[in-house]
Residue, then its C-alpha position, 0 to 999 in steps of 0.5 A: x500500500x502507499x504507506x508502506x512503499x514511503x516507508x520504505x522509500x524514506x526510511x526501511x518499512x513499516x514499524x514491526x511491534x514486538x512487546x506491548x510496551x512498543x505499541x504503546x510508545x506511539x502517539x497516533x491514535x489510529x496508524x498503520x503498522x507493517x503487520x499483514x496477510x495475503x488473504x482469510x487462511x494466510x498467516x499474519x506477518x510482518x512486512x519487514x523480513x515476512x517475520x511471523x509475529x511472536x507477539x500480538x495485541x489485537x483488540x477484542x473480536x479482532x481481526x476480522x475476516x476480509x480485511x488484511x492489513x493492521x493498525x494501532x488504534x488506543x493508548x493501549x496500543x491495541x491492533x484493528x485489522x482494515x481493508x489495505x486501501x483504507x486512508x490512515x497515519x501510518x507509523x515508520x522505522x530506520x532499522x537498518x537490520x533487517x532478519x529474512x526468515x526463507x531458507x536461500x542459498x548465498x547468492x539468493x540471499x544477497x540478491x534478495x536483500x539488493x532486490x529491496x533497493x527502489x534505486x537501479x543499482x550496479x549488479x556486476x560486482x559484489x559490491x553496491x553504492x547505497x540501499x540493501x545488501x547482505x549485512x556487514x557486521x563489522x562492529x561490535x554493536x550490530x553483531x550484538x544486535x544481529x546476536x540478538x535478533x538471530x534467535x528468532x532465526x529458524x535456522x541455527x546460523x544465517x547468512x551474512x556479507x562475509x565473502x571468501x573471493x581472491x585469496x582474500x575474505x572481505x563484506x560485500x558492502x565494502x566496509x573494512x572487516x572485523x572479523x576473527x578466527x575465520x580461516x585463511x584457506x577455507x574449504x567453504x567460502x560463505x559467512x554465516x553468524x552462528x546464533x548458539x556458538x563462542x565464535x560468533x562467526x562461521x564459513x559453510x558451503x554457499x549452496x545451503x540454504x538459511x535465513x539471512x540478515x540484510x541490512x541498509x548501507x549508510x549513505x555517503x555524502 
């Protein structure tokens, strides 16, 4: 709809509510939120990553069939499911990491995560100029934050931008790395995080398929 498609022009998408308290911060009295299904027997999910949501905070005798995008409605925070066309505030989120629950190889990963940019973007070489990549987690606040977000992964580990090519591992964003323990001559040549491990970071075969993380690049001025 039109709210989501400014959100994630301006900004990364619409809002994803995790906690009460997150649906309560918000000043709208009426907004729309980035939680939807395709039709009646369709699962809800969020519009960012199609994340299933582990929290929800629907108002008595919602949702309601036939209708199939979501709101925040009371001080409470409360959800009203409306026809997707419908005219509302709507409420968006910079979050720059973005967690992709489908099982996809390497490369589908990195090409779905460039598919979210809006902008033409150069697609001969790894490495892109601005919007979405496979995420670099070259500092010890986003691979705290990716830790945390990956325990709702439903794979074990996920996917990043950690890419062996040339003699050489490098992200694919083209930020400078940090990374640690990874393997000067590897046998497999793909990054993953490893959500329940001490290293952090892992290589495997690029042809098996997990959940990935993307993330917005910062713009350079």
């Amino acid at each position: 709809n039109e709210a989501q498609t400014f959100c994630r022009e301006k900004h990364t998408d619409l809002i994803t509510i995790r906690s009460k308290e997150e649906s309560s911060v918000f000043p709208y009295t009426l907004a729309w939120i980035g939680l939807y299904r395709d039709n009646n027997y369709a699962p809800w999910k969020w519009s960012r990553g199609d994340e299933i949501p582990s929290f929800t905070n629907w108002y008595p005798s919602e949702p309601q069939r036939n209708e199939h995008c979501a709101a925040k409605w009371n001080q409470e925070g409360q959800w009203l499911n409306y026809v997707c066309s419908r005219e509302h505030n709507f409420i968006c989120v910079a979050e720059k990491l973005v967690l992709v629950r489908e099982n996809k190889t390497w490369e589908e990963a990195l090409e779905h995560c460039r598919s979210l940019n809006e902008d033409k973007q150069n697609n001969q070489g790894y490495e892109e100029e601005k919007g979405f990549d496979l995420a670099t987690l070259n500092t010890a606040d986003y691979q705290n934050f990716a830790l945390e977000r990956a325990q709702q992964a439903t794979t074990e580990e996920v996917w990043i931008g950690l890419r062996y090519l040339g003699d050489d591992w490098f992200w694919v964003g083209g930020e400078p790395g940090l990374y640690q323990n990874i393997s000067s001559c590897p046998a497999v040549r793909c990054g993953v995080l490893e959500k329940n491990s001490s290293t952090l970071f892992g290589i495997r075969d690029c042809s098996q398929r997990r959940n990935f993380f993307c993330y917005k690049k910062p713009h350079n001025p």
